[in-house]
N, C-alpha and C positions, 0 to 999 in steps of 0.2 A: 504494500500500500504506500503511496504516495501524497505529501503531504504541499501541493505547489504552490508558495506563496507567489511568484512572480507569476500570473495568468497575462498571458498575453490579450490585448484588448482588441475586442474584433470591431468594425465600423459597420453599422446597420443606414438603415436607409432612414433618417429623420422623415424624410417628404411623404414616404407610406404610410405616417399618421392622416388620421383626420383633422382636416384644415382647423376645426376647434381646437383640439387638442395639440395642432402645430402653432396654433395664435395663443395658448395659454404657457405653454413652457417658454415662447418667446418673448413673454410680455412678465411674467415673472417670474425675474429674476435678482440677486443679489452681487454686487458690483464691490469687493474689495478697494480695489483703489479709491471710487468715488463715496462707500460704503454708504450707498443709498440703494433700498429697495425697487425693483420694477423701471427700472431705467430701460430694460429692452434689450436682445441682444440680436445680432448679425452673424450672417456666416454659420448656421449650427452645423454640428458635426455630433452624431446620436456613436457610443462605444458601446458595447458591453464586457465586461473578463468576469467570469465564473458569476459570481449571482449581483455583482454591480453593474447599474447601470446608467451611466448619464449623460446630458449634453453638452459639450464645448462652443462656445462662439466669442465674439468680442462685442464689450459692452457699447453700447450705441453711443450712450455721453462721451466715454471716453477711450473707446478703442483697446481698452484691457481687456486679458482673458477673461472669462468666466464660464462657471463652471455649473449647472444643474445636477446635482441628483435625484437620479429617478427612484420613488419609495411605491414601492405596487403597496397596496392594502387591502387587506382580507375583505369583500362589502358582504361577505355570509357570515350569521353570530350563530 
């Protein structure tokens, strides 16, 4: 058994969301540099490695990266 902490990160297709769903991870987001919420973000790029998953783009204000993660949630109790 193998235990791999370095998963290499596969690149999925952002755009095969649904347009909602591609207007809401675009619109909030969290912007380190300018550390302002919902600023917007450009360019996504959608990864997965092993059960993480999120999206890269750069922030609209000011061109820094940022980073979304993706948190799936259980909607059955």
């Amino acid at each position: 058994m193998t235990n791999e902490v370095d998963v290499t990160p596969i690149e999925k297709d952002f755009f095969a969301r649904s347009p909602e769903e591609q207007s809401d991870f675009l619109q909030q987001t969290w912007c380190n540099q300018c550390m302002e919420m919902d600023l917007g973000m450009k360019n996504p790029q959608e990864f997965e490695a092993g059960e993480r998953n999120w999206i890269e783009g750069e922030c609209v204000k000011c061109g820094s990266k940022v980073v979304t993660e993706l948190v799936f949630e259980d909607d059955e109790e």
